[in-house]
C-alpha positions as CSV (number, residue, x, y, z in Angstrom):
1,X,16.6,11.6,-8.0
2,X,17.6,10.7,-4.9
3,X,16.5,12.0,-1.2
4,X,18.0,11.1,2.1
5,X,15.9,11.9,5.7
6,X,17.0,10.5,9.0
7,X,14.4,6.8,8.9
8,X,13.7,6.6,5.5
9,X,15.1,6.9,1.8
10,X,13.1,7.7,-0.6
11,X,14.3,7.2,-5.0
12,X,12.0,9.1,-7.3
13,X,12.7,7.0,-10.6
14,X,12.3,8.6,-14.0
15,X,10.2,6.1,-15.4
16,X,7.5,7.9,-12.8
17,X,7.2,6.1,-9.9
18,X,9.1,6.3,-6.2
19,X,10.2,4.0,-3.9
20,X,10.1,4.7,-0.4
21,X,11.9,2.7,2.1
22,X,11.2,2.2,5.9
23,X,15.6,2.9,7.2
24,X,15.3,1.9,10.9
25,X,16.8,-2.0,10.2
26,X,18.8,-2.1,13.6
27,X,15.1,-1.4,15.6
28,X,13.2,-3.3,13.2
29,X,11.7,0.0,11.2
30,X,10.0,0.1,14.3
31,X,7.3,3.3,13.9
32,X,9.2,5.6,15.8
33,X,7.6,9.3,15.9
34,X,10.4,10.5,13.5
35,X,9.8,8.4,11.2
36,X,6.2,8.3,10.6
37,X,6.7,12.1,10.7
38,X,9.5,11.9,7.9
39,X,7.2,9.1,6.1
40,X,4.0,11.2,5.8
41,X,5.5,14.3,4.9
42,X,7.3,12.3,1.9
43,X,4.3,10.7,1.1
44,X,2.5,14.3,1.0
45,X,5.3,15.4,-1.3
46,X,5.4,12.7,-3.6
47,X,1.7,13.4,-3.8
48,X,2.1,16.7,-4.8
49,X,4.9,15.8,-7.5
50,X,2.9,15.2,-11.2
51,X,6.0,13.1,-12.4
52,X,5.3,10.5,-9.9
53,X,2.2,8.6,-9.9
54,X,3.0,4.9,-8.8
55,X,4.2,4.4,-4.8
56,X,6.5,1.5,-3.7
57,X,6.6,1.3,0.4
58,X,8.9,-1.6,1.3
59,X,11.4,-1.7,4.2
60,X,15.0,-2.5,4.8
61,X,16.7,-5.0,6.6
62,X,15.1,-8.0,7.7
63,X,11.8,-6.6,8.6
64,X,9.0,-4.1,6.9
65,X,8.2,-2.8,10.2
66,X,7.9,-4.3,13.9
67,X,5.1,-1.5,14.4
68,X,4.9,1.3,17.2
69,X,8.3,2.0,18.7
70,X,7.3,1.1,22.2
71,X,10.0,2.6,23.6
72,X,8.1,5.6,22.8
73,X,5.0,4.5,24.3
74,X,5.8,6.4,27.9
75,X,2.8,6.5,30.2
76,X,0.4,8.1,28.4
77,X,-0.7,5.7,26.0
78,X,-1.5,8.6,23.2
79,X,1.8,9.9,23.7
80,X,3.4,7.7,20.9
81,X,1.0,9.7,18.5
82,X,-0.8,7.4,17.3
83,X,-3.6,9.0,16.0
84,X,-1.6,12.4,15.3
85,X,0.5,10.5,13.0
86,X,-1.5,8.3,10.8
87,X,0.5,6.8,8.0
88,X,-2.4,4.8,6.8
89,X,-4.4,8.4,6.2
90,X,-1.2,9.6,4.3
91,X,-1.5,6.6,1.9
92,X,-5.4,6.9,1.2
93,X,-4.3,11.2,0.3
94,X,-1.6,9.5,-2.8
95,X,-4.2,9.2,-5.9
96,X,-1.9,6.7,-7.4
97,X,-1.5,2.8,-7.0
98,X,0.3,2.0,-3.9
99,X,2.6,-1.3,-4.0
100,X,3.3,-2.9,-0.3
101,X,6.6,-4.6,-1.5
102,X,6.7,-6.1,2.3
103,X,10.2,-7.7,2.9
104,X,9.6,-9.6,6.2
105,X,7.9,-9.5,9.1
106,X,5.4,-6.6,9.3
107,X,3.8,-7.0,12.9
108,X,0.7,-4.7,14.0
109,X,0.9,-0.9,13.3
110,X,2.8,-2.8,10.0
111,X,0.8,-5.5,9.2
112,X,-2.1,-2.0,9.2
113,X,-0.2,0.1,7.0
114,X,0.3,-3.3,4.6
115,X,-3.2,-3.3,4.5
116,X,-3.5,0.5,3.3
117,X,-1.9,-0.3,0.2
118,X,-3.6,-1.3,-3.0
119,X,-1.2,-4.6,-4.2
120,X,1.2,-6.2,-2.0
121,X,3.9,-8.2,-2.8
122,X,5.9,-10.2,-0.3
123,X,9.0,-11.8,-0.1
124,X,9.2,-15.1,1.1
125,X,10.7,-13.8,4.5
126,X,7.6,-11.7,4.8
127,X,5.0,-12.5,7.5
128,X,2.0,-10.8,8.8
129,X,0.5,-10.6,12.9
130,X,-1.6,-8.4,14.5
131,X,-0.6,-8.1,18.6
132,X,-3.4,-5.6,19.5
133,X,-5.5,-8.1,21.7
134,X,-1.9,-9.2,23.5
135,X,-1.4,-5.5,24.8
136,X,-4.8,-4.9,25.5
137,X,-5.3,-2.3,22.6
138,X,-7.6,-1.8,19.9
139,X,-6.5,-0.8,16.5
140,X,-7.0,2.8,15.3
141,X,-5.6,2.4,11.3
142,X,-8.1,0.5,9.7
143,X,-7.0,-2.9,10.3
144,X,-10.3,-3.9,11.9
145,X,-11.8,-3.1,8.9
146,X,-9.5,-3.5,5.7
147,X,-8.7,-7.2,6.8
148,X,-12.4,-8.8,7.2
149,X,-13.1,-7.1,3.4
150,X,-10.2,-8.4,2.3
151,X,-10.0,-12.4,3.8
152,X,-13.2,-12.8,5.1
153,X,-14.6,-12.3,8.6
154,X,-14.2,-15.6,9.9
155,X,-10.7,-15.9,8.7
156,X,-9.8,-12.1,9.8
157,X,-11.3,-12.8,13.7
158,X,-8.7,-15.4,13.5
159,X,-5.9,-13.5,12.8
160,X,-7.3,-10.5,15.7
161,X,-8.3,-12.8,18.2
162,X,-5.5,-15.6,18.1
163,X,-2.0,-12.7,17.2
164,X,-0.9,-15.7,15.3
165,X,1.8,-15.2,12.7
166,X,0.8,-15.8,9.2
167,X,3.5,-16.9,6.9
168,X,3.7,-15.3,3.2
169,X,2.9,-18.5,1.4
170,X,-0.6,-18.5,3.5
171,X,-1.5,-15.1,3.5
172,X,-1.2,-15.5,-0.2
173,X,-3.4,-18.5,-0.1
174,X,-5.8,-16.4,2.2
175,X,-5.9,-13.3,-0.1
176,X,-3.9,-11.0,2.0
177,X,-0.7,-10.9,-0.9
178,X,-1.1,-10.9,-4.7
179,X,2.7,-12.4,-5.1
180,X,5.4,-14.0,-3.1
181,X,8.4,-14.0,-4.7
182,X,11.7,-14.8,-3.2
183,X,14.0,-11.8,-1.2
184,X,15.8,-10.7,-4.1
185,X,13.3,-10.2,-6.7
186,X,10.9,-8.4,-4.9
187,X,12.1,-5.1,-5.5
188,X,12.5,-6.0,-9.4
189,X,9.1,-7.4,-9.0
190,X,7.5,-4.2,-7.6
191,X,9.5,-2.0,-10.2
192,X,7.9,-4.0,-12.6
193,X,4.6,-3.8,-11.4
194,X,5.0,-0.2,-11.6
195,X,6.0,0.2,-14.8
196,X,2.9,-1.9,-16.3
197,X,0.7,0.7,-14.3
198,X,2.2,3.7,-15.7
199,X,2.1,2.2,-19.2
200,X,-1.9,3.2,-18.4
201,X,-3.2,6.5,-19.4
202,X,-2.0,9.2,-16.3
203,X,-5.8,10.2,-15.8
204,X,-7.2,7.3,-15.9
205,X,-4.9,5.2,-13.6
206,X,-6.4,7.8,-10.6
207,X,-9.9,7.7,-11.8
208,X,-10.1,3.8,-12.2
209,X,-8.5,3.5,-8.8
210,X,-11.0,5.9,-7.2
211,X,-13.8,3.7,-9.1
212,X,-12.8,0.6,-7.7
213,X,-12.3,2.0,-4.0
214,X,-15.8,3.9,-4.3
215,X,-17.6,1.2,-5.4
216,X,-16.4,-1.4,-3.5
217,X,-17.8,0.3,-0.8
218,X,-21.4,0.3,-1.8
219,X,-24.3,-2.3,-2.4
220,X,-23.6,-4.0,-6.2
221,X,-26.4,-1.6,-7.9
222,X,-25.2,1.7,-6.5
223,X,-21.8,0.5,-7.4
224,X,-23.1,-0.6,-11.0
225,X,-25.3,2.9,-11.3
226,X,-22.0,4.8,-9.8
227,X,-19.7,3.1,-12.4
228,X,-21.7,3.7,-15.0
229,X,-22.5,7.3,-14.0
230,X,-18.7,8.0,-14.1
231,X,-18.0,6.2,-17.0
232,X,-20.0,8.6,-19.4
233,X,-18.7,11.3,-18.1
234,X,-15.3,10.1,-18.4
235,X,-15.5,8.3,-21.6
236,X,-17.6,11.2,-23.7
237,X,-14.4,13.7,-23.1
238,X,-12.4,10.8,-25.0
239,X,-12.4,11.2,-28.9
240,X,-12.0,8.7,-31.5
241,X,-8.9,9.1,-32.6
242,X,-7.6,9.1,-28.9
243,X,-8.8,5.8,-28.7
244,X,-7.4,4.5,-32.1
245,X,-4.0,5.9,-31.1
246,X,-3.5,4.5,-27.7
247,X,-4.8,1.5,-28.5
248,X,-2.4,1.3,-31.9
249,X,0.4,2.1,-29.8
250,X,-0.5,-0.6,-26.7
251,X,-0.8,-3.6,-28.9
252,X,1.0,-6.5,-28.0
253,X,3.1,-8.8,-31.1
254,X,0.0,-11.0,-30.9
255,X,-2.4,-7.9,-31.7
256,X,0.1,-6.6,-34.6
């Protein structure tokens, strides 16, 4: 199943995942108010649709997303909606994994919404910069947060304080990426990735994603006592021969 809108495309694949595509390439997929409109209320759909549970975000053309479309800026520097429109808060509402397949450069306001996605794989065209301290602006979607967790905080005051560019190979090296692979395959690649997640149990794809964010977020032994906590719950609702079956029918020709 297809779906067209004006800045982005978005495929809903059988196999139960959906690939949504940034469709500004001649600005850059610069973040122009129409399209993070379009973006979120697709996300928000998809959400709401129980035949897909895996999210691809990528871009086309030669860039994931140049950011803000400063064109849009005007005077007021709130009148770009920035806050209003808040793809990273869109992303953190789907329950499912969401794969960043970023395809080249994905500067500021992209390099954030990057960050918002659970596994990223980039292309070897893909880079990564964050502009904020070059216009004199702070970031409002997480960035300032997500990135020191992610890289460390030494590495991620680098990145903030310097607007260097990062090249794929290096934010790899850095922890930023899972993958590089080169331009063409990282569509495949994603797809793939997809398909090995939904190969999970539906339920427990959500709930182990949710347990991972949560307790990431805590000290280690409320994470430990929060894990554990929802793990009884979870696992007593499970019977025996639920386990024996799934696990019969996920063996691999080594297990057989």
């Amino acid at each position: 199943m297809n779906e067209t809108y004006r800045t982005i495309l978005v495929e809903r694949a059988t196999a139960g995942y959906a690939v949504v595509t940034l469709n500004r390439p001649e600005k850059l997929n610069a973040l122009s108010i129409e399209l993070r409109t379009e973006l979120i209320s697709a996300i928000d759909a998809l959400q709401t649709d129980p035949a897909i549970r895996v999210l691809i975000l990528t871009g086309a053309g030669r860039a994931f997303t140049a950011g803000l479309d400063l064109h849009e800026w005007g005077e007021s520097r709130n009148s770009a909606g920035g806050f209003e429109l808040d793809v990273t808060a869109a992303l953190a509402r789907f329950e499912g994994p969401v794969i960043g397949a970023i395809n080249g450069p994905a500067v500021t306001g992209g390099f954030e919404i990057s960050m918002a996605c659970d596994v990223l794989i980039a292309s070897t065209a893909a880079s990564f910069c964050d502009t904020h301290v070059k216009m004199g602006l702070l970031p409002g979607w997480g960035i300032s947060v997500r990135l020191p967790r992610r890289i460390g905080l030494s590495r991620a005051k680098e990145l903030a304080l310097t607007a260097r560019v990062i090249s794929a190979t290096e934010a790899a090296a850095w922890g930023i990426v899972n993958t590089v692979v080169p331009p063409e395959e990282l569509v495949p690649h994603a797809r793939a990735l997809a398909e090995q997640m939904l190969a999970g149990v539906p339920e427990t794809l959500v709930v182990y994603k949710r347990l991972i964010d949560a307790g990431y977020e805590l000290p280690m032994g409320e994470a430990l006592a929060s894990e554990r906590k929802t793990a009884r719950a979870n696992n007593g609702r499970v019977g025996h021969d639920a386990i024996a079956s799934r696990w019969a029918g996920g063996r691999t020709s080594l297990e057989s």
